[in-house]
N, C-alpha and C positions, 0 to 999 in steps of 0.2 A: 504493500500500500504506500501511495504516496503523500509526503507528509508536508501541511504549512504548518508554517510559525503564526501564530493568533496572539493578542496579547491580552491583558484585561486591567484592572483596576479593583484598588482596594478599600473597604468599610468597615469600620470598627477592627482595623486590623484582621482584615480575612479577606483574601483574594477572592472574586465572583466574575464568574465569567457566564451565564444564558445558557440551557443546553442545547437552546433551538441553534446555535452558530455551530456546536458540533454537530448537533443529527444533522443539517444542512451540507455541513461538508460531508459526513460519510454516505447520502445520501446521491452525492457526486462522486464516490468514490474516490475521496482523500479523507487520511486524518489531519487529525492538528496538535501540535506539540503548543501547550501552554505557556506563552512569555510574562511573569509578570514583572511590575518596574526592581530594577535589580542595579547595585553599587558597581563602580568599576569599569573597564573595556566593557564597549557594548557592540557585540555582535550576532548574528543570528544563528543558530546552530548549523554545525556541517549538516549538510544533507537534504534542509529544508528543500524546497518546492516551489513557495510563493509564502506571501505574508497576507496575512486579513487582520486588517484593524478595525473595531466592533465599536458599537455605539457604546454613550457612555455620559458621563460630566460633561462641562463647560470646557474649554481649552483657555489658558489665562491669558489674560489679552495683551499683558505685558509683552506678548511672544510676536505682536506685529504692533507692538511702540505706542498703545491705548491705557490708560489708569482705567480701573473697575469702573462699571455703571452698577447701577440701583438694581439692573433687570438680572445683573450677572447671577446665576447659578452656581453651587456648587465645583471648587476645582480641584485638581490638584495635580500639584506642577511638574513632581516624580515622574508622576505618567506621562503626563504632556513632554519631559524631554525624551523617556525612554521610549514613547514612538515615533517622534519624530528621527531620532538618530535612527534606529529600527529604518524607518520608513528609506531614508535617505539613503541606508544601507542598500536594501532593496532595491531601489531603482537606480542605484550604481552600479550592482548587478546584472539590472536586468533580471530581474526577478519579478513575478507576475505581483501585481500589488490590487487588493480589493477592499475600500474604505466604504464602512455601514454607517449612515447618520453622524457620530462624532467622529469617526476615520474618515468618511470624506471631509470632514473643516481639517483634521489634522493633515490629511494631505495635500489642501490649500494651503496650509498655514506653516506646512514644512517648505513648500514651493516658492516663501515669500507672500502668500495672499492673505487677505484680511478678512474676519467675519463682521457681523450684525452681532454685537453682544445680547442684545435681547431683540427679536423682530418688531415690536411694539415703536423701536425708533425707528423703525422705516415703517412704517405705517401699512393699510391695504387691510381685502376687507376678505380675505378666504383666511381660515381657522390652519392653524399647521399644529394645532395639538388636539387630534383628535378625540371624541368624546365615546369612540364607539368602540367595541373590541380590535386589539393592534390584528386582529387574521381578518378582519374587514378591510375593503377598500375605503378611503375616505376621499380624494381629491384624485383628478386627473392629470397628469403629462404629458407633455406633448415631446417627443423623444428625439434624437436625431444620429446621424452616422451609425458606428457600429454597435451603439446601444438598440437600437432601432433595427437593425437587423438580428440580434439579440433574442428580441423579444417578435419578429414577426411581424410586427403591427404595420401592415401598409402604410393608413395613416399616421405615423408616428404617436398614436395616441393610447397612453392607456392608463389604469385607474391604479394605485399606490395607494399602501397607509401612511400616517402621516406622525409623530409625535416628535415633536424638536420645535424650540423654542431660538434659538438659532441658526444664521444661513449665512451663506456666502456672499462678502460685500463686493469683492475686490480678487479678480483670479490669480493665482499664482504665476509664478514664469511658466509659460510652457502649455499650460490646461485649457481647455475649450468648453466653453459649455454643451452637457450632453443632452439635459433634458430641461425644461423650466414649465413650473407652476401657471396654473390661470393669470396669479397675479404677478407674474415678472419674474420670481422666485428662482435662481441655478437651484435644480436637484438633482441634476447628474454632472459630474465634470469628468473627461478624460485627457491622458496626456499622450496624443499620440505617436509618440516616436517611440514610444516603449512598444515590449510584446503584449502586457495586459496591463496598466493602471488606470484603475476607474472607479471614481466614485457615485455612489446613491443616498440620498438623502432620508429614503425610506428606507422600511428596515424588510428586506427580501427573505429573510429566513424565517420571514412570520406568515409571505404567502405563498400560493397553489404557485402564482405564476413567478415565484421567484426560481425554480426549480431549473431555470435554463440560464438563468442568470448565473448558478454557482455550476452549470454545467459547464459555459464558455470559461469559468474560472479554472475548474478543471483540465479542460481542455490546452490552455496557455500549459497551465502547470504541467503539463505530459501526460494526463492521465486518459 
């Protein structure tokens, strides 16, 4: 079996990682070796495959040269530099890179780009914290390039859940927007001169149709 590096984040001093991000990857047939923020030389294990960086906290905004807002969330800053170095690693590589809801800002925000600390400052009138169950759809995208063949969808359109309080202000070096909200919103970014770095703003390991999405992830990764 082929294996990524995943990383996670910690509360009350106990690492927590979703087990929907692993059954989605074995479900694609890879596993996932757990990274969590760790002292010292930071690199990714021999062997790995690709990296997924999973949803999660805030990213501290210190990290693209902003003092906290009122809206900010929850952060912590261990993690925020051990994915980004992780990440950067990765895409030196060439190594297939897959960011869920707070892994795609951290792969904006490792690329140099900036977020919306809290979306309430950029105003607009579609909900991005959904009210409904996260395996429901809540809002539509409108999809584009090879996200959009991805997923099939002729008209680049399809339905996402939605929970993030946060988005992308400002794109990093290199990234293109992949898909965008009703309301203006980037929910997909890719970077494409690599093999796989792509990120989604929704969380794909919670639906039916995210199942092709961790397929092409797969897929980059060799399996």
């Amino acid at each position: 079996m082929l294996l990524v590096a995943i990383t996670c984040g910690a509360s009350d001093g106990v690492y927590k990682l979703p087990s929907t991000y692993l059954s989605a990857l074995q479900k694609a047939g890879l596993g996932g070796v757990i990274l969590p923020p760790q002292a010292g030389d930071i690199a990714l294990p021999a062997g790995v495959c690709g990296l997924l960086l999973p949803g999660g906290g805030d990213p501290h905004p210190l990290l693209w040269g902003e003092q906290p807002h009122p809206g900010l969330g929850e952060v912590d800053p261990a993690r925020d530099s051990w994915e980004i170095a992780l990440c950067r690693a990765a895409l030196s590589a060439d190594l297939p890179v897959f960011g869920i809801c707070r892994g795609m800002q951290l792969l904006n925000v490792a690329l140099g780009g900036t977020l919306w600390q809290d979306l309430a400052e950029r105003g607009g009138s579609l909900a991005h914290w959904q009210t409904a169950p996260i395996e429901c759809g809540w809002h539509s995208v409108v999809c584009r390039g090879a996200l959009a063949a991805v997923y099939g969808a002729a008209s680049g359109e399809m339905r996402v859940n939605s929970r993030h309080h946060q988005g992308i202000r400002r794109l990093g070096e290199g990234l293109r927007a992949a898909a965008y909200a009703p309301d203006g919103l980037i929910e997909a970014i890719e970077l494409p001169e690599r093999r796989f770095a792509l990120g989604v703003q929704w969380h794909p390991e919670r639906l039916a149709a995210g199942e092709a999405l961790f397929a092409a992830f797969a897929a980059a990764c060799g399996g």
